[in-house]
N, C-alpha and C positions, 0 to 999 in steps of 0.2 A: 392441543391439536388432535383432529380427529383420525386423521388418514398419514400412512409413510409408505417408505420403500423398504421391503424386504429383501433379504439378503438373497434369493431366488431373481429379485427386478422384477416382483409382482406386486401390485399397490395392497397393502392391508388398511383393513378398517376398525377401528375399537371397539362400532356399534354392533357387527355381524360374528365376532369371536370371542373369544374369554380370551383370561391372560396366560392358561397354559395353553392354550392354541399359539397364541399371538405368538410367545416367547419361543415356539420351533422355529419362528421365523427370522431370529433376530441372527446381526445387525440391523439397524433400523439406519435410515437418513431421511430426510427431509423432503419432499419432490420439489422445492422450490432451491432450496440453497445446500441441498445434496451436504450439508453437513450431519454429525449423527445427534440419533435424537433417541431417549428412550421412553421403555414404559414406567407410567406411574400412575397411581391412585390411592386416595387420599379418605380422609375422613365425610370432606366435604364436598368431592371432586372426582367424578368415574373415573377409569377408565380412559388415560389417553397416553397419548405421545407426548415429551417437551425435550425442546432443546436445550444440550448443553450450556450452550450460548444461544442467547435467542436471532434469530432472523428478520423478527418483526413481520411476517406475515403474518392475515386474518383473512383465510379466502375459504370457502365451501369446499366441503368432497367434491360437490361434483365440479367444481369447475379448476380444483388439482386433477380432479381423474381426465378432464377434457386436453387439460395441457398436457399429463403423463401420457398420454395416447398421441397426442401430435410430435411433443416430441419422438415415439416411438417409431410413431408413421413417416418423419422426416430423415429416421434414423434406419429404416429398412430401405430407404433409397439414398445412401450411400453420404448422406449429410452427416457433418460434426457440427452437434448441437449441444449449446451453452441455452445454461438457465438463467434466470435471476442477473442478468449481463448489463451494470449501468451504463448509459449512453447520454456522455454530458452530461453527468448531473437527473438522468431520469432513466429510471431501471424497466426495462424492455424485459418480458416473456419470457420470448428465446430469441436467439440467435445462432442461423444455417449458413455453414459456409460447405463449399464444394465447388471445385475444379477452379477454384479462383474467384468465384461469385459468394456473397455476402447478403444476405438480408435479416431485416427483425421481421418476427412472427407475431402479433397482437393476440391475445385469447382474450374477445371481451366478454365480460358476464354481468358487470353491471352498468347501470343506465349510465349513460353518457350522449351529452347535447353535439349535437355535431358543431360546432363553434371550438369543443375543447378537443373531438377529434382529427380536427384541422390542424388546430395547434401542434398534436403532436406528432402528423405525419410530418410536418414540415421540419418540427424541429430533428427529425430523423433524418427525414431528404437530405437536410443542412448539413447534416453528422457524413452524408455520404453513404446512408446504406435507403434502400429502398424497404416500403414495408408493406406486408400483407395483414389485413386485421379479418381474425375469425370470429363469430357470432356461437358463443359457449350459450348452452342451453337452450339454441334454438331447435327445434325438429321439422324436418324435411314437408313440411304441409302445402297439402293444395292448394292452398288459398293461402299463400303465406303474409302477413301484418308486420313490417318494418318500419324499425324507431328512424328519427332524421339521420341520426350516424350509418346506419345499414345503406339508409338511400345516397346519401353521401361515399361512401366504399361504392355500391353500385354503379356510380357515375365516372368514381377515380380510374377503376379496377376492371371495369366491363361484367363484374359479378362478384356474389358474396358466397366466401366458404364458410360452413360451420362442420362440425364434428359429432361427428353422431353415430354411438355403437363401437367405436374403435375404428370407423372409418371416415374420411372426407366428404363433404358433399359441395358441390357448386351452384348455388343460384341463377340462371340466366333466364333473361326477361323484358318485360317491359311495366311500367305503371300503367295501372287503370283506376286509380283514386289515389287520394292523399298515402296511404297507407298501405296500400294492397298492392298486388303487383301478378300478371300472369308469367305463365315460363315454364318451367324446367328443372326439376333437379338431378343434375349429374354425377356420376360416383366421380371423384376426383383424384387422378394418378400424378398432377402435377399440379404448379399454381400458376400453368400458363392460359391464358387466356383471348379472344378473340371479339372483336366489335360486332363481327357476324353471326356469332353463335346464336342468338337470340333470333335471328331471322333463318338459321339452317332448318331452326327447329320449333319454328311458329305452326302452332295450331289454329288453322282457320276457322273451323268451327266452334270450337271455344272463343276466340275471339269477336265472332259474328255475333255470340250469345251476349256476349258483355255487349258489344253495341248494340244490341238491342233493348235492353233494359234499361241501357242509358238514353233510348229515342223514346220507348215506349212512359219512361217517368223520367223527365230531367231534372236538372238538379232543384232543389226547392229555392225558388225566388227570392234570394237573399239582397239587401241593398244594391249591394259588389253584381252578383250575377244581372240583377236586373238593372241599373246604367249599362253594364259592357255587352249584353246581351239581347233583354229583351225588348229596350229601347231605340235599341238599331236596327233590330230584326222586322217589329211589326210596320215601319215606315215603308218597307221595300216590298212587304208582304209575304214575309216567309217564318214560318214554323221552327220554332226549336226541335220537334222531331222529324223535322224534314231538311236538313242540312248537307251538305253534300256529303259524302264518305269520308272524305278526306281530311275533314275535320274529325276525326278519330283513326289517325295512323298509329302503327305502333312503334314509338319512339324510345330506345330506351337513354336518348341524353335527356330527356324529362327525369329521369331519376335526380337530375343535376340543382332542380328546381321544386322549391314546397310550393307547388301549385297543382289543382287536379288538372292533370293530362287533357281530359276532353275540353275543358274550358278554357285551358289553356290556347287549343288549338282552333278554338270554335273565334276566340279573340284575336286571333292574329289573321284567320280568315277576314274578320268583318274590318280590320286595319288593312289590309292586304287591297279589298276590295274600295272602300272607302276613298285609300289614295295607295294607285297604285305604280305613280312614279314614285314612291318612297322606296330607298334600297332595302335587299330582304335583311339586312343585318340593322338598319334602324326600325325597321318594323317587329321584329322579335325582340329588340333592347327595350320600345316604349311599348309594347303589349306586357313586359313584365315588372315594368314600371306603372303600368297602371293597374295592376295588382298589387301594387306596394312593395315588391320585392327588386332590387338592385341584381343585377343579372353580371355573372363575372364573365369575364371574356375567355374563359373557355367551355363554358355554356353557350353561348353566344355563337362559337366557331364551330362547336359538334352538333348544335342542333341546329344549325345553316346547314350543314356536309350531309345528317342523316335526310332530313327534309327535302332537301330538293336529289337526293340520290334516290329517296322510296318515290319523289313524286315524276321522274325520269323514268323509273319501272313505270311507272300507273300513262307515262305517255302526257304529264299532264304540267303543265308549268306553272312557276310560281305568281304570274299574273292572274288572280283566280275567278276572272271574270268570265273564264273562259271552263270553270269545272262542272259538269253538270248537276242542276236541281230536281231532285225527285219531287212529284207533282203530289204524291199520295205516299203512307206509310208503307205500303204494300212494293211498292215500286223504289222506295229505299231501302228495304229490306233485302230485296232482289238482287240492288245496287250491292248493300255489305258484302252480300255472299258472293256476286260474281268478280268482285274487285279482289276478293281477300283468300277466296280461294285459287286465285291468278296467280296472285303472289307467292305463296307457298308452292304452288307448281314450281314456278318461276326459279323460287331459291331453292328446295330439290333438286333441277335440273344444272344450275350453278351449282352447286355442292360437290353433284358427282363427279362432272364435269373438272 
Protein backbone atom coordinates (compact mmCIF):
# COMPACT_ATOMS: atom_id res chain seq x y z
CA UNK A 1 0.00 0.00 0.00
CA UNK A 2 1.07 3.22 -1.22
CA UNK A 3 -0.35 6.02 1.05
CA UNK A 4 -1.55 6.19 5.15
CA UNK A 5 -2.27 8.30 7.99
CA UNK A 6 0.13 9.81 9.98
CA UNK A 7 0.32 10.27 13.38
CA UNK A 8 -0.11 14.41 12.71
CA UNK A 9 -3.68 13.21 10.54
CA UNK A 10 -1.65 14.14 7.41
CA UNK A 11 -1.84 11.60 4.40
CA UNK A 12 1.88 10.19 3.72
CA UNK A 13 3.10 8.85 0.52
CA UNK A 14 6.06 6.33 0.00
CA UNK A 15 6.65 7.69 -3.44
CA UNK A 16 7.42 11.50 -2.39
CA UNK A 17 9.66 10.59 1.03
CA UNK A 18 12.36 8.13 2.10
CA UNK A 19 11.99 5.98 5.03
CA UNK A 20 13.74 8.26 7.70
CA UNK A 21 11.35 11.03 6.59
CA UNK A 22 8.51 8.62 6.65
CA UNK A 23 9.40 7.03 10.07
CA UNK A 24 9.11 10.86 11.88
CA UNK A 25 5.81 10.24 11.02
CA UNK A 26 4.78 7.21 12.58
CA UNK A 27 2.02 5.77 13.78
CA UNK A 28 0.79 4.95 10.63
CA UNK A 29 -3.18 3.65 10.08
CA UNK A 30 -4.88 2.82 7.19
CA UNK A 31 -7.19 5.72 5.52
CA UNK A 32 -9.76 3.06 4.68
CA UNK A 33 -10.05 0.79 7.85
CA UNK A 34 -8.06 3.20 10.30
CA UNK A 35 -6.29 0.11 11.59
CA UNK A 36 -2.28 0.28 12.02
CA UNK A 37 -0.25 -0.40 9.26
CA UNK A 38 3.54 -0.25 8.86
CA UNK A 39 6.59 0.37 6.93
CA UNK A 40 8.26 -2.08 5.00
CA UNK A 41 10.60 -2.84 2.31
CA UNK A 42 11.94 -5.70 0.99
CA UNK A 43 14.45 -7.19 -1.48
CA UNK A 44 12.01 -7.31 -4.14
CA UNK A 45 9.23 -4.74 -3.01
CA UNK A 46 9.87 -0.63 -2.31
CA UNK A 47 8.99 1.06 -0.14
CA UNK A 48 5.42 0.87 1.32
CA UNK A 49 2.93 0.56 3.94
CA UNK A 50 1.15 -3.06 5.05
CA UNK A 51 -1.14 -4.15 7.37
CA UNK A 52 -0.93 -5.90 10.34
CA UNK A 53 -3.92 -7.60 9.39
CA UNK A 54 -4.97 -6.99 6.03
CA UNK A 55 -8.21 -4.91 5.03
CA UNK A 56 -8.28 -6.05 1.63
CA UNK A 57 -8.40 -2.89 0.00
CA UNK A 58 -6.66 -2.07 -3.68
CA UNK A 59 -7.59 1.54 -4.34
CA UNK A 60 -5.23 4.49 -5.80
CA UNK A 61 -3.65 7.51 -3.95
CA UNK A 62 -5.52 9.38 -5.36
CA UNK A 63 -8.86 8.32 -4.84
CA UNK A 64 -7.79 7.55 -0.85
CA UNK A 65 -6.58 11.11 -0.88
CA UNK A 66 -10.21 12.16 -2.39
CA UNK A 67 -11.98 10.17 0.30
CA UNK A 68 -9.32 11.35 3.17
CA UNK A 69 -10.41 15.05 2.16
CA UNK A 70 -14.13 14.41 2.18
CA UNK A 71 -14.04 12.81 5.10
CA UNK A 72 -12.19 15.72 6.49
CA UNK A 73 -14.48 18.19 4.82
CA UNK A 74 -17.61 16.45 6.35
CA UNK A 75 -15.62 16.49 9.46
CA UNK A 76 -15.07 20.47 9.74
CA UNK A 77 -18.95 20.73 9.49
CA UNK A 78 -19.60 19.21 12.63
CA UNK A 79 -20.40 15.40 11.02
CA UNK A 80 -19.12 11.89 12.75
CA UNK A 81 -17.76 10.18 10.03
CA UNK A 82 -17.10 6.29 9.79
CA UNK A 83 -15.10 4.65 7.13
CA UNK A 84 -15.14 1.51 5.56
CA UNK A 85 -18.99 1.16 7.32
CA UNK A 86 -20.77 -2.36 5.80
CA UNK A 87 -24.35 -1.93 4.95
CA UNK A 88 -26.17 -5.18 4.49
CA UNK A 89 -23.67 -7.15 3.36
CA UNK A 90 -22.07 -4.10 1.10
CA UNK A 91 -19.36 -1.91 2.55
CA UNK A 92 -20.21 1.96 1.94
CA UNK A 93 -17.27 4.76 1.78
CA UNK A 94 -18.35 6.76 4.59
CA UNK A 95 -20.83 7.18 6.59
CA UNK A 96 -22.25 11.05 8.27
CA UNK A 97 -24.39 11.38 11.02
CA UNK A 98 -25.21 14.70 12.63
CA UNK A 99 -28.08 16.22 14.71
CA UNK A 100 -29.97 12.90 14.04
CA UNK A 101 -29.59 12.66 10.18
CA UNK A 102 -27.80 9.68 8.65
CA UNK A 103 -26.27 9.21 5.32
CA UNK A 104 -23.67 7.10 3.06
CA UNK A 105 -21.14 9.17 1.03
CA UNK A 106 -20.17 7.21 -2.38
CA UNK A 107 -16.39 8.27 -3.75
CA UNK A 108 -16.73 6.86 -7.22
CA UNK A 109 -13.27 6.45 -9.15
CA UNK A 110 -13.95 3.69 -11.23
CA UNK A 111 -16.19 3.09 -14.23
CA UNK A 112 -19.42 1.98 -13.17
CA UNK A 113 -22.64 1.19 -15.59
CA UNK A 114 -25.37 3.05 -14.27
CA UNK A 115 -27.68 -0.40 -14.03
CA UNK A 116 -25.15 -1.37 -11.05
CA UNK A 117 -25.43 2.35 -9.72
CA UNK A 118 -29.14 1.91 -9.45
CA UNK A 119 -28.72 -1.17 -7.71
CA UNK A 120 -26.90 0.23 -5.16
CA UNK A 121 -28.60 3.27 -4.18
CA UNK A 122 -31.60 1.36 -3.73
CA UNK A 123 -30.09 -1.24 -1.92
CA UNK A 124 -29.06 1.85 0.48
CA UNK A 125 -32.51 3.58 0.34
CA UNK A 126 -33.77 -0.06 1.58
CA UNK A 127 -31.14 0.05 4.47
CA UNK A 128 -32.95 3.40 5.38
CA UNK A 129 -30.00 5.81 4.82
CA UNK A 130 -30.07 8.08 1.93
CA UNK A 131 -26.98 8.56 -0.30
CA UNK A 132 -24.77 11.00 -2.01
CA UNK A 133 -22.30 9.45 -4.73
CA UNK A 134 -19.13 11.88 -5.63
CA UNK A 135 -17.25 11.58 -8.95
CA UNK A 136 -13.30 11.12 -7.49
CA UNK A 137 -11.06 12.30 -10.22
CA UNK A 138 -13.18 14.42 -12.02
CA UNK A 139 -12.01 18.20 -12.45
CA UNK A 140 -14.27 21.08 -12.44
CA UNK A 141 -14.20 21.68 -16.70
CA UNK A 142 -16.07 23.72 -18.98
CA UNK A 143 -17.26 21.52 -20.99
CA UNK A 144 -17.61 18.67 -18.74
CA UNK A 145 -18.06 14.60 -20.48
CA UNK A 146 -20.22 12.37 -18.00
CA UNK A 147 -20.30 8.55 -17.82
CA UNK A 148 -24.29 7.15 -17.64
CA UNK A 149 -23.77 6.82 -13.84
CA UNK A 150 -22.93 10.80 -13.40
CA UNK A 151 -26.16 11.42 -15.68
CA UNK A 152 -27.98 9.22 -13.62
CA UNK A 153 -26.87 10.98 -9.91
CA UNK A 154 -27.70 14.06 -12.25
CA UNK A 155 -31.28 13.28 -12.63
CA UNK A 156 -31.61 11.53 -8.81
CA UNK A 157 -29.76 14.35 -6.97
CA UNK A 158 -30.51 17.74 -9.10
CA UNK A 159 -26.42 17.55 -9.43
CA UNK A 160 -23.07 15.94 -9.13
CA UNK A 161 -20.37 16.59 -6.45
CA UNK A 162 -16.81 15.80 -7.00
CA UNK A 163 -13.72 16.77 -4.98
CA UNK A 164 -11.26 18.64 -6.19
CA UNK A 165 -8.03 20.35 -4.30
CA UNK A 166 -9.35 19.62 -0.78
CA UNK A 167 -12.59 21.07 -1.63
CA UNK A 168 -16.24 20.33 -3.01
CA UNK A 169 -17.62 21.23 -6.13
CA UNK A 170 -21.30 20.90 -7.55
CA UNK A 171 -22.26 20.29 -10.90
CA UNK A 172 -25.65 22.03 -12.06
CA UNK A 173 -27.02 21.99 -15.56
CA UNK A 174 -28.46 20.86 -18.17
CA UNK A 175 -27.60 18.33 -21.31
CA UNK A 176 -26.87 19.32 -24.70
CA UNK A 177 -25.57 15.92 -26.15
CA UNK A 178 -25.25 12.42 -25.08
CA UNK A 179 -22.37 13.17 -22.96
CA UNK A 180 -21.82 16.86 -22.36
CA UNK A 181 -23.76 18.83 -20.37
CA UNK A 182 -23.65 22.99 -19.93
CA UNK A 183 -23.96 24.58 -16.20
CA UNK A 184 -22.17 25.53 -13.56
CA UNK A 185 -19.59 24.69 -11.18
CA UNK A 186 -20.21 25.51 -7.66
CA UNK A 187 -18.01 25.52 -4.55
CA UNK A 188 -20.09 23.37 -2.42
CA UNK A 189 -20.74 24.08 1.61
CA UNK A 190 -23.50 21.55 1.87
CA UNK A 191 -25.00 18.63 -0.11
CA UNK A 192 -28.24 20.39 -0.33
CA UNK A 193 -29.51 21.02 -3.43
CA UNK A 194 -32.22 22.70 -5.66
CA UNK A 195 -34.35 21.67 -8.96
CA UNK A 196 -34.00 25.47 -9.74
CA UNK A 197 -30.53 25.96 -9.50
CA UNK A 198 -29.80 25.13 -12.94
CA UNK A 199 -32.21 27.80 -14.15
CA UNK A 200 -30.94 30.71 -11.26
CA UNK A 201 -27.94 30.32 -13.22
CA UNK A 202 -28.54 29.74 -16.85
CA UNK A 203 -26.30 31.40 -19.24
CA UNK A 204 -28.25 32.65 -22.25
CA UNK A 205 -25.62 33.28 -24.34
CA UNK A 206 -23.76 30.20 -24.07
CA UNK A 207 -26.60 28.50 -24.48
CA UNK A 208 -27.84 30.57 -27.76
CA UNK A 209 -24.26 29.41 -28.95
CA UNK A 210 -24.90 25.70 -28.59
CA UNK A 211 -28.26 26.19 -30.32
CA UNK A 212 -26.79 27.36 -32.99
CA UNK A 213 -24.42 25.02 -34.04
CA UNK A 214 -26.85 22.57 -33.45
CA UNK A 215 -29.21 24.51 -36.40
CA UNK A 216 -26.39 25.47 -38.27
CA UNK A 217 -25.10 21.50 -38.63
CA UNK A 218 -27.78 18.93 -37.38
CA UNK A 219 -27.27 15.92 -36.42
CA UNK A 220 -25.84 13.54 -39.09
CA UNK A 221 -28.76 11.55 -40.82
CA UNK A 222 -28.55 8.39 -39.04
CA UNK A 223 -31.49 5.70 -39.85
CA UNK A 224 -33.16 6.55 -36.17
CA UNK A 225 -32.80 10.51 -36.93
CA UNK A 226 -34.04 10.19 -40.40
CA UNK A 227 -37.53 8.06 -39.88
CA UNK A 228 -38.25 10.28 -36.54
CA UNK A 229 -37.13 13.41 -38.17
CA UNK A 230 -36.51 13.94 -41.39
CA UNK A 231 -39.42 12.09 -42.78
CA UNK A 232 -41.81 14.04 -41.07
CA UNK A 233 -40.35 17.31 -41.41
CA UNK A 234 -39.91 17.55 -45.37
CA UNK A 235 -43.92 16.39 -45.87
CA UNK A 236 -45.01 19.61 -44.02
CA UNK A 237 -42.22 21.67 -45.47
CA UNK A 238 -40.01 22.56 -42.76
CA UNK A 239 -36.14 22.53 -42.16
CA UNK A 240 -34.17 20.86 -39.56
CA UNK A 241 -32.54 24.20 -38.88
CA UNK A 242 -35.61 25.94 -38.85
CA UNK A 243 -37.49 24.38 -35.90
CA UNK A 244 -39.13 26.34 -33.39
CA UNK A 245 -36.95 27.37 -30.24
CA UNK A 246 -38.65 25.35 -28.17
CA UNK A 247 -37.43 22.34 -29.39
CA UNK A 248 -34.13 23.03 -27.63
CA UNK A 249 -35.23 24.10 -23.90
CA UNK A 250 -33.04 23.47 -21.33
CA UNK A 251 -34.15 20.50 -19.50
CA UNK A 252 -32.30 19.12 -16.89
CA UNK A 253 -34.80 15.92 -16.30
CA UNK A 254 -33.18 14.72 -19.69
CA UNK A 255 -30.25 13.88 -17.73
CA UNK A 256 -32.81 11.14 -16.62
CA UNK A 257 -32.68 9.64 -20.15
CA UNK A 258 -29.61 8.27 -22.89
CA UNK A 259 -31.03 10.16 -25.38
CA UNK A 260 -29.51 13.60 -27.07
CA UNK A 261 -31.62 16.42 -25.54
CA UNK A 262 -32.35 18.24 -28.95
CA UNK A 263 -33.84 15.17 -30.64
CA UNK A 264 -35.21 14.21 -28.17
CA UNK A 265 -37.31 17.30 -27.95
CA UNK A 266 -37.51 17.93 -31.70
CA UNK A 267 -39.55 14.20 -31.58
CA UNK A 268 -41.86 14.87 -29.18
CA UNK A 269 -42.51 18.17 -31.08
CA UNK A 270 -43.48 16.32 -34.30
CA UNK A 271 -45.59 13.64 -31.94
CA UNK A 272 -47.07 16.60 -30.11
CA UNK A 273 -48.13 18.19 -33.52
CA UNK A 274 -48.96 15.04 -35.48
CA UNK A 275 -51.73 14.20 -32.84
CA UNK A 276 -52.45 16.52 -30.59
CA UNK A 277 -55.33 15.00 -28.69
CA UNK A 278 -52.75 12.52 -27.28
CA UNK A 279 -52.09 13.37 -23.44
CA UNK A 280 -48.59 15.17 -22.84
CA UNK A 281 -47.70 12.11 -20.68
CA UNK A 282 -48.47 9.52 -23.57
CA UNK A 283 -46.63 11.49 -25.88
CA UNK A 284 -43.24 11.78 -23.86
CA UNK A 285 -43.71 7.84 -22.96
CA UNK A 286 -44.06 6.82 -26.86
CA UNK A 287 -41.36 9.54 -28.18
CA UNK A 288 -39.04 7.43 -25.94
CA UNK A 289 -40.19 4.41 -26.85
CA UNK A 290 -39.45 5.12 -30.21
CA UNK A 291 -35.93 5.63 -29.52
CA UNK A 292 -35.91 2.25 -28.02
CA UNK A 293 -35.60 3.32 -24.65
CA UNK A 294 -38.47 2.42 -21.93
CA UNK A 295 -38.91 5.56 -20.00
CA UNK A 296 -39.48 5.14 -15.90
CA UNK A 297 -42.22 6.88 -14.41
CA UNK A 298 -40.37 9.37 -12.79
CA UNK A 299 -38.85 10.69 -15.83
CA UNK A 300 -41.93 10.70 -17.30
CA UNK A 301 -43.40 12.99 -14.18
CA UNK A 302 -40.31 15.49 -14.15
CA UNK A 303 -39.98 16.06 -17.43
CA UNK A 304 -44.01 16.57 -17.92
CA UNK A 305 -43.63 19.40 -14.62
CA UNK A 306 -40.26 20.96 -16.17
CA UNK A 307 -41.82 21.18 -19.79
CA UNK A 308 -44.78 22.69 -19.52
CA UNK A 309 -43.42 25.04 -16.41
CA UNK A 310 -40.42 26.56 -19.01
CA UNK A 311 -43.19 26.40 -21.68
CA UNK A 312 -45.70 28.62 -19.09
CA UNK A 313 -42.66 31.04 -18.82
CA UNK A 314 -42.27 31.30 -22.75
CA UNK A 315 -46.44 32.03 -22.64
CA UNK A 316 -46.66 28.95 -24.93
CA UNK A 317 -48.69 25.71 -24.62
CA UNK A 318 -48.26 22.31 -25.06
CA UNK A 319 -50.46 22.06 -27.94
CA UNK A 320 -47.65 22.98 -30.33
CA UNK A 321 -49.52 23.92 -33.27
CA UNK A 322 -49.66 27.08 -32.07
CA UNK A 323 -45.46 27.75 -31.34
CA UNK A 324 -44.07 29.90 -33.89
CA UNK A 325 -41.84 28.86 -37.14
CA UNK A 326 -38.96 30.93 -38.15
CA UNK A 327 -39.22 31.25 -41.94
CA UNK A 328 -35.28 31.90 -42.47
CA UNK A 329 -31.97 30.97 -40.25
CA UNK A 330 -31.66 34.41 -39.51
CA UNK A 331 -34.94 35.00 -38.03
CA UNK A 332 -34.40 31.63 -35.77
CA UNK A 333 -31.45 32.79 -34.52
CA UNK A 334 -33.16 36.13 -33.60
CA UNK A 335 -35.86 33.74 -32.05
CA UNK A 336 -32.98 31.75 -29.76
CA UNK A 337 -31.59 34.79 -28.39
CA UNK A 338 -34.77 36.83 -27.66
CA UNK A 339 -36.52 33.78 -26.16
CA UNK A 340 -33.41 32.64 -23.99
CA UNK A 341 -32.34 35.82 -23.04
CA UNK A 342 -36.19 36.35 -21.61
CA UNK A 343 -35.68 33.79 -19.67
CA UNK A 344 -32.62 34.31 -17.71
CA UNK A 345 -34.05 37.76 -17.03
CA UNK A 346 -37.09 36.14 -16.11
CA UNK A 347 -35.22 33.64 -13.53
CA UNK A 348 -32.90 36.64 -12.16
CA UNK A 349 -35.66 38.49 -11.26
CA UNK A 350 -37.48 35.31 -9.51
CA UNK A 351 -34.25 34.53 -7.64
CA UNK A 352 -34.09 37.91 -6.15
CA UNK A 353 -37.29 38.28 -5.61
Amino acid sequence: MRCAIGRTGEYVDTRIANRRQLEALAPFSCPDCHERVILKEGVKRRLHFAHVHSCGRGESAAHQQDKWNVRQWLQQRGYDVDQEVTVGGRRADLVASKDGETFIVEVQASPLDAETYRQRTTHYTAAGFSVVWLASGMSPDPMPAFSPWMRAELARNEALFVPAGGKLYRFVGCPTTLRRGQGNWVPADDFNTSPFEAYYRFDAHRWTQRVRRSRVTPPYPSAVYRRLVLERLYPIGMLPSLLPTCCYLPLPALWGIHIHPFDYQVVLYLNRRSFPNDSVRWSIEKTSLQFGVTPTSDFIEGFEVQWKQLLNVFDLSPDVKGWPVPRTLEAALQSDFRLFQGFQRFMAKSYTN
